[in-house]
MIRO-43154 format. One record per residue (C-alpha): residue in three letters; x, y, z. Coordinates in Angstrom, 2 decimals, decimal comma, padded with zeros to 5 digits, m for minus. Layout:
BEGIN
+--------+---------+---------+---------+
| residu |    east |   north |      up |
+--------+---------+---------+---------+
|    ALA |       X |       Y |       Z |
...
+--------+---------+---------+---------+
END
This chain:
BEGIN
+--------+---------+---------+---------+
| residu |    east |   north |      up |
+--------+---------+---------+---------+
|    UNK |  119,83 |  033,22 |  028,73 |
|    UNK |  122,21 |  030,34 |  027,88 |
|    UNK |  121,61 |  027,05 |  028,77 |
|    UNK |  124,25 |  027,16 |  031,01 |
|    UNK |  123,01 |  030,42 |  032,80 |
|    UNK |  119,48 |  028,65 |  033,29 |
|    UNK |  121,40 |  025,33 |  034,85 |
|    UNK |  123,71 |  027,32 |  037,43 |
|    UNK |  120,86 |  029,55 |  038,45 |
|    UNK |  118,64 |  026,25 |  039,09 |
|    UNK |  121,38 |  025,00 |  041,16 |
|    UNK |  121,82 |  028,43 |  042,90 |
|    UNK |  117,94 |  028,11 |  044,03 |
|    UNK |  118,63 |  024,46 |  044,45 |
|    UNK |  120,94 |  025,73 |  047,32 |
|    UNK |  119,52 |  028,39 |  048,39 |
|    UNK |  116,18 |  025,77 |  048,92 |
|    UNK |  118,63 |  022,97 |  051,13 |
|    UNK |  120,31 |  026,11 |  052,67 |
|    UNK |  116,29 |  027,29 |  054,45 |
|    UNK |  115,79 |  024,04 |  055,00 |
|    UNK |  118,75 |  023,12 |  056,61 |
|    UNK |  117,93 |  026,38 |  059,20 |
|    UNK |  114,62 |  025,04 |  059,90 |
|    UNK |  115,81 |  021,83 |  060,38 |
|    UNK |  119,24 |  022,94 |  062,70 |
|    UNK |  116,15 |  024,65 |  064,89 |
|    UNK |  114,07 |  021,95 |  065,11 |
|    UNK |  116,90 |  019,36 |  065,77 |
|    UNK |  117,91 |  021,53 |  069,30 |
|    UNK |  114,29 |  022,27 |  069,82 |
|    UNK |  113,40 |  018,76 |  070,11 |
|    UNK |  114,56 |  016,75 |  072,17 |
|    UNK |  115,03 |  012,75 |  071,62 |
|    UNK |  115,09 |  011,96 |  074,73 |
|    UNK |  112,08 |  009,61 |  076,28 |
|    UNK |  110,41 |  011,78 |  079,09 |
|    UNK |  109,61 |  008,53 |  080,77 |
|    UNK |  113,36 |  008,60 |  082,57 |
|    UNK |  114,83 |  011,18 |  084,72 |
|    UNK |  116,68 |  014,03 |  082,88 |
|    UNK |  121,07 |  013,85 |  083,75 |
|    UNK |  123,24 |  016,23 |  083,11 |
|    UNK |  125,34 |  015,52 |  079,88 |
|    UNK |  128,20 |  018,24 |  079,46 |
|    UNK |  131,51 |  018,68 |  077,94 |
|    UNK |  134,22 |  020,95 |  078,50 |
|    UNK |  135,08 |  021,15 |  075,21 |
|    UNK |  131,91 |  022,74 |  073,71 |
|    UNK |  128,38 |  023,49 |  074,95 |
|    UNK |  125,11 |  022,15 |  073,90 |
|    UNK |  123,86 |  023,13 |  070,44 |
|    UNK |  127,23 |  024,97 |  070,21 |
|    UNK |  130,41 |  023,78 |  067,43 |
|    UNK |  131,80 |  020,90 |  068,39 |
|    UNK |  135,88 |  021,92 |  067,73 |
|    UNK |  137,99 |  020,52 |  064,95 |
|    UNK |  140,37 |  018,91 |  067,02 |
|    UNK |  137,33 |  016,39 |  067,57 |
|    UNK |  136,41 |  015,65 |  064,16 |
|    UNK |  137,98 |  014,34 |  060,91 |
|    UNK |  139,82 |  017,42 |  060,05 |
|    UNK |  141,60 |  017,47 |  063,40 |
|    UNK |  143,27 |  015,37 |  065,30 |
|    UNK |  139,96 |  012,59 |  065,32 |
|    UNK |  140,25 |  012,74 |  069,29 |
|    UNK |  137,52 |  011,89 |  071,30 |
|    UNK |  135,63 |  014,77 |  073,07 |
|    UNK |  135,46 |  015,13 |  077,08 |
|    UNK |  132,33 |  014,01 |  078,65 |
|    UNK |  131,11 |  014,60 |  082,22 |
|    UNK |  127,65 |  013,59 |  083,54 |
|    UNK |  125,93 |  015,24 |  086,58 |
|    UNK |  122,43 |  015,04 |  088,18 |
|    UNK |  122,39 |  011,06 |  087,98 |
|    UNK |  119,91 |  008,65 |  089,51 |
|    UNK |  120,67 |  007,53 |  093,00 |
|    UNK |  120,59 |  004,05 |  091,61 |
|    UNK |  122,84 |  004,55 |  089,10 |
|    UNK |  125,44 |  002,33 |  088,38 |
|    UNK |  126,80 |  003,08 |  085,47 |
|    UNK |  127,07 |  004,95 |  082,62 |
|    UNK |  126,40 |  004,33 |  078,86 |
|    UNK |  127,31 |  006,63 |  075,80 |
|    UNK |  126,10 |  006,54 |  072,22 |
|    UNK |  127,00 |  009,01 |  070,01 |
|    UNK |  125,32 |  009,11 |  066,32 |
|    UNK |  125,03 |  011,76 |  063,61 |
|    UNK |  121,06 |  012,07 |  063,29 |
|    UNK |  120,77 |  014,33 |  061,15 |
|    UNK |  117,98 |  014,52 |  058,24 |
|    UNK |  120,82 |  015,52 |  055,81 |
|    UNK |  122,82 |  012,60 |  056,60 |
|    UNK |  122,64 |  008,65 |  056,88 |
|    UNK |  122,42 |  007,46 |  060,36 |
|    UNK |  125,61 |  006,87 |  061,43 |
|    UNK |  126,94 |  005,75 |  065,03 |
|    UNK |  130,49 |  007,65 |  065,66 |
|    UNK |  131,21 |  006,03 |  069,08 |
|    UNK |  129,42 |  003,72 |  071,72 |
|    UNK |  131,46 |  003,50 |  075,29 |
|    UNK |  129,75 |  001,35 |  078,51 |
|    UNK |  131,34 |  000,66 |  082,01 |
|    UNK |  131,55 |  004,65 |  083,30 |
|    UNK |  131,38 |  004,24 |  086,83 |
|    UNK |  129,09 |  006,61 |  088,59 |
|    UNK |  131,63 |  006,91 |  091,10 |
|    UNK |  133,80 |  008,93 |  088,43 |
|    UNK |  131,33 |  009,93 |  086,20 |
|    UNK |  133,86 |  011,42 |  083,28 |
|    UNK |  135,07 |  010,06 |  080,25 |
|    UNK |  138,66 |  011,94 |  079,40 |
|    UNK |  139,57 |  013,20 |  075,82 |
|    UNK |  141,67 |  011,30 |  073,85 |
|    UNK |  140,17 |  007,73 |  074,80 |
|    UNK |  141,56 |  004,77 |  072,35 |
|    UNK |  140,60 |  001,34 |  073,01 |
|    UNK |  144,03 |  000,03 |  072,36 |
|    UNK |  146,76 |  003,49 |  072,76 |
|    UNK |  144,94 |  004,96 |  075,22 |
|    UNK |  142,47 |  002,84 |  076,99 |
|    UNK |  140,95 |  003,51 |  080,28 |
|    UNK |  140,24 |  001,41 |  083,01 |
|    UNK |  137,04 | m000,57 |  083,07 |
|    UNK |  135,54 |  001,49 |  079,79 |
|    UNK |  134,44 | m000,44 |  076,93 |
|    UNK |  133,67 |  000,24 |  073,56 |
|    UNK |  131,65 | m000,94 |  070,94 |
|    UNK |  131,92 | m001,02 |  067,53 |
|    UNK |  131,29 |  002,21 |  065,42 |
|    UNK |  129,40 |  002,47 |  062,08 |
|    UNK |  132,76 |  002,57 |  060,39 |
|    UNK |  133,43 | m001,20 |  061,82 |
|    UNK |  136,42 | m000,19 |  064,07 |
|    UNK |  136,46 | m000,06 |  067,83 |
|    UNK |  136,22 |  003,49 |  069,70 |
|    UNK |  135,35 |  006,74 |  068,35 |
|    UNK |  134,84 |  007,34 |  064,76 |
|    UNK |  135,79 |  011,55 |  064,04 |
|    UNK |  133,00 |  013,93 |  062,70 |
|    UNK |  133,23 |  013,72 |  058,86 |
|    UNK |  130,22 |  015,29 |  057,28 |
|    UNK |  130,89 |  016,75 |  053,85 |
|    UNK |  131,88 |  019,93 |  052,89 |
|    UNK |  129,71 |  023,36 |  052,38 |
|    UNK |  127,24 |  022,63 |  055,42 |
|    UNK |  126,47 |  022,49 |  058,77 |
|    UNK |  125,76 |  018,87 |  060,12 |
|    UNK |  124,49 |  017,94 |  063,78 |
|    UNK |  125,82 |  015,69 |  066,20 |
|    UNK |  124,68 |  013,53 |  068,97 |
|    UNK |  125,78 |  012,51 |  072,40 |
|    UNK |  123,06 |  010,38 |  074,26 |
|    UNK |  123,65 |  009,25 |  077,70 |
|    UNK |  122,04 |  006,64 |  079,84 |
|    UNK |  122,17 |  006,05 |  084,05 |
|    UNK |  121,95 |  002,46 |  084,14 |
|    UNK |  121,06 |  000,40 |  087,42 |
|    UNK |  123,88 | m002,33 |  086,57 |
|    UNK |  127,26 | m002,44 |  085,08 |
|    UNK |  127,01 | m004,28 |  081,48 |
|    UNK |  128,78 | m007,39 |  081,46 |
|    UNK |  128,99 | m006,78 |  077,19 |
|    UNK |  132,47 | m007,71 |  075,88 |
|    UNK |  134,68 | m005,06 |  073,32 |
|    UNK |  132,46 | m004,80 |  069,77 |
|    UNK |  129,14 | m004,69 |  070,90 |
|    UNK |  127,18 | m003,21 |  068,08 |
|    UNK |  124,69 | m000,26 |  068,67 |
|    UNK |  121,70 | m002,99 |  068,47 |
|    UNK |  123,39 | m005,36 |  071,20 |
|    UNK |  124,07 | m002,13 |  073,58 |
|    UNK |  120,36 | m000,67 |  073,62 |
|    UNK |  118,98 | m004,78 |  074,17 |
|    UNK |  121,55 | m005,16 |  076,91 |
|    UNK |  120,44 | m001,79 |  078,20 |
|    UNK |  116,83 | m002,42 |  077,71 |
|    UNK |  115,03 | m002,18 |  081,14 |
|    UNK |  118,16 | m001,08 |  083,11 |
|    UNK |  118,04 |  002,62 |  081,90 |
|    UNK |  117,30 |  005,11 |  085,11 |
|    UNK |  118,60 |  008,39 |  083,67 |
|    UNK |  118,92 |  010,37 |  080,06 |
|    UNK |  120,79 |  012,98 |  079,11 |
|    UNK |  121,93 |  014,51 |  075,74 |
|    UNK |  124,59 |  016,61 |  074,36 |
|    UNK |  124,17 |  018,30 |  070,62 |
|    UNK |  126,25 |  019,42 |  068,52 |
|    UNK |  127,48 |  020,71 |  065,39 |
|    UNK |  130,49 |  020,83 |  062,82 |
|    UNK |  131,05 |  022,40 |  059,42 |
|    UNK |  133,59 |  021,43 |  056,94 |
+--------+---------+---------+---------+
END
């Protein structure tokens, strides 16, 4: 055996190793849930894709980088609005938060596709800044050659947030700290 044989088939097992692990992982991330069983459970749903399902490329880096549906069911009756943080949790990954959005009224409880802060804004929504520093949803973008997963979180809050554009992640949960009456989460995942 070359040397060269001996490196690739290292790598090979190498792969093969992240490849199980990445299984057991995938598993584990839809098993468990990060939700806090000390608030009621909502309904988090999209149109677009279903929970623990592929989140399409029209929503991620490699499509158009639009913003995915959102609808939200089963809320609190004190709910007053409705809070959305979306990260990329996964082991594999750094953390990374892809989009935060406050100000959904529980009177419509849907956030439309497409949503841009400044060419397509929507009334009374605001967003936060993302982990890439810009306002509004930052696209999917894991690398190439595996599957990565996805998270949408959202909260029922008792109160509409009175946080201006460019909140950070850290400024949302503190403004949402003891106002939170509802979870709900929506997984996903995209390969490159």
């Amino acid at each position: 055996m070359t040397r060269h044989q001996g490196y690739f088939e290292a790598v090979r097992d190498a792969k093969r190793t992240v490849s199980q692990w990445g299984v057991v992982l995938s598993v584990a991330f839809f098993a468990v849930s990060c939700s806090d069983e000390s608030y009621p459970e909502i309904e988090l749903l999209s149109e677009a894709f279903e929970h623990g399902g592929t989140i399409p490329r029209r929503y991620t880096c490699d499509g158009e980088g639009l913003s995915p549906p959102l609808a939200f069911d089963a809320l609190p009756l004190d709910t007053e609005s409705i809070a959305v943080i979306a990260e990329g949790p996964d082991p594999l990954l750094p953390e990374f938060t892809h989009w935060l959005i406050w100000g959904i009224s529980r009177r419509l409880p849907t956030v439309f596709q497409g949503l841009d802060p400044v060419e397509n804004p929507a009334p009374n929504l605001v967003h936060g800044t993302n982990s890439a520093e810009g306002l509004g949803y930052a696209p999917f973008c894991p690398p190439e050659d595996q599957a990565y997963k996805f998270l949408f979180k959202g909260y029922a809050l008792d109160k509409m947030l009175e946080l201006a554009p460019g909140a950070t992640v850290d400024i949302l949960l503190e403004e949402m700290d003891d106002h939170i009456v509802g979870y709900g989460e929506l997984g996903c995942r995209y390969e490159r």
